[in-house]
C-alpha positions as CSV (number, residue, x, y, z in Angstrom):
1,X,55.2,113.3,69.5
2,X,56.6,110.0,68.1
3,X,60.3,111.4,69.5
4,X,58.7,111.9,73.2
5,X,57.4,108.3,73.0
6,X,61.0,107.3,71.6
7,X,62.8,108.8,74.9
8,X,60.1,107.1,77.3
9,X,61.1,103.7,75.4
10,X,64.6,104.5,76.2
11,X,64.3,105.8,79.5
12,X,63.8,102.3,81.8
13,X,67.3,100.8,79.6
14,X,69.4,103.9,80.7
15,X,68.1,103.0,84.5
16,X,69.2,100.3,84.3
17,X,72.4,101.6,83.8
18,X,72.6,104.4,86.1
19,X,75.0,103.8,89.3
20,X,74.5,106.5,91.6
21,X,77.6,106.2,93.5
22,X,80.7,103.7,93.8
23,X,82.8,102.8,97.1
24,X,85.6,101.1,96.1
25,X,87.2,99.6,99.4
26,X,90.4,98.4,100.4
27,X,89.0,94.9,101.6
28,X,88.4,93.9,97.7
29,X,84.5,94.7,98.1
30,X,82.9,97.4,96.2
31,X,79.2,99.2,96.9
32,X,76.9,100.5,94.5
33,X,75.2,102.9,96.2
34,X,71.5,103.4,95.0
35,X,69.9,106.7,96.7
36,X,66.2,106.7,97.8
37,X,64.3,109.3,99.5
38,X,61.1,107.8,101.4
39,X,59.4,109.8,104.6
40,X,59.3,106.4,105.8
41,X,61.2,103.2,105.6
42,X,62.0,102.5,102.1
43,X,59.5,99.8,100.6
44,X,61.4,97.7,97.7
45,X,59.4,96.4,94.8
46,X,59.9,93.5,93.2
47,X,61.0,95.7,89.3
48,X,63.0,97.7,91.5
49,X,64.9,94.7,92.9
50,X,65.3,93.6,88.8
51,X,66.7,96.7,88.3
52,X,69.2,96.8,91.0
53,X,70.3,92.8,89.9
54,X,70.9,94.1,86.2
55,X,72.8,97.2,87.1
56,X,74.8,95.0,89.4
57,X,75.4,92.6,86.6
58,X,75.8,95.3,83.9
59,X,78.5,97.0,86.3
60,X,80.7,93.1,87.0
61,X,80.3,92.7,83.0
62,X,81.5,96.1,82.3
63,X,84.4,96.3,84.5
64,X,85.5,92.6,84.5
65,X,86.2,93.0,88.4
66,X,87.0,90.3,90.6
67,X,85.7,92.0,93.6
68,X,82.6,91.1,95.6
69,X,79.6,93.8,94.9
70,X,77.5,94.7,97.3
71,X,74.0,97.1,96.5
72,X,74.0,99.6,99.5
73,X,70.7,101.6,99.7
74,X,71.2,105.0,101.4
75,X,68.3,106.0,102.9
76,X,66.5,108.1,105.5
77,X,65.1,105.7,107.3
78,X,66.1,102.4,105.6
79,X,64.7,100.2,104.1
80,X,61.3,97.7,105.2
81,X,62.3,94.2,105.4
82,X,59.9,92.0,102.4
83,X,60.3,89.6,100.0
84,X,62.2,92.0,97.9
85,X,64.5,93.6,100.1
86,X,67.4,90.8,100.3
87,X,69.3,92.4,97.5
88,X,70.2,94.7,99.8
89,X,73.5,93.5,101.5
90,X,74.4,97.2,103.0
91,X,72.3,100.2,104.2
92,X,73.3,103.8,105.4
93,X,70.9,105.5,106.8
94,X,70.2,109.4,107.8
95,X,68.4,109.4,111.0
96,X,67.5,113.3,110.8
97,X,66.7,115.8,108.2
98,X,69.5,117.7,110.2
99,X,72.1,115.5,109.9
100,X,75.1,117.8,108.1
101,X,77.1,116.3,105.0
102,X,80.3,116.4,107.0
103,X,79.0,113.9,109.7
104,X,77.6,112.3,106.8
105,X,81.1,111.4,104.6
106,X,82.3,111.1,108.5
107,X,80.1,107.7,109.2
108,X,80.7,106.6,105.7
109,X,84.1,107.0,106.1
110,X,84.2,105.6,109.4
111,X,81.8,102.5,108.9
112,X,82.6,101.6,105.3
113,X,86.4,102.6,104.6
């Protein structure tokens, strides 16, 4: 048992950590992309909004870049404007369930590239 509670301990340091996707762009601006899924728009808490400061701080210390970073949520439905939600400088959003992953990498290509 002590090893499970040893993982758990470790568990919130490697999310910190965790980027789920990069776009690095030709106009000297990258996005970390952070993936939610909400049935609704996405509600940003105010440990989530730590997290997404130290994985964007871990990330400039780590690579030593010189380019802006932006935190881009991807999203169903977006994400619900509060006192939290200002970290987020970029949003995609998937308006239907139906929406293919080909018209998908075509918006993202099209709106971000």
């Amino acid at each position: 048992m002590e090893d499970d509670t040893a993982i758990f301990e470790i568990m919130p340091i490697f999310a910190l950590l965790i980027i789920h996707w990069l776009i690095d762009r030709n106009d000297n601006v990258i996005n970390l992309c952070e993936m939610k899924f909400s049935e609704r728009e996405y509600l940003m808490t105010e440990r989530e909004a730590a997290h997404l400061r130290c994985r964007k701080g871990n990330f400039i210390e780590a690579t030593n870049t010189h380019k802006a970073v932006h935190i881009t949520l991807v999203t169903p439905y977006g994400v619900k404007q509060n006192a939290h939600s200002a970290i987020i400088q970029n949003q995609i959003t998937l308006l239907t369930s139906s929406l293919k992953i080909e018209q998908f990498h075509n918006k993202l290509i099209n709106n971000y590239l």
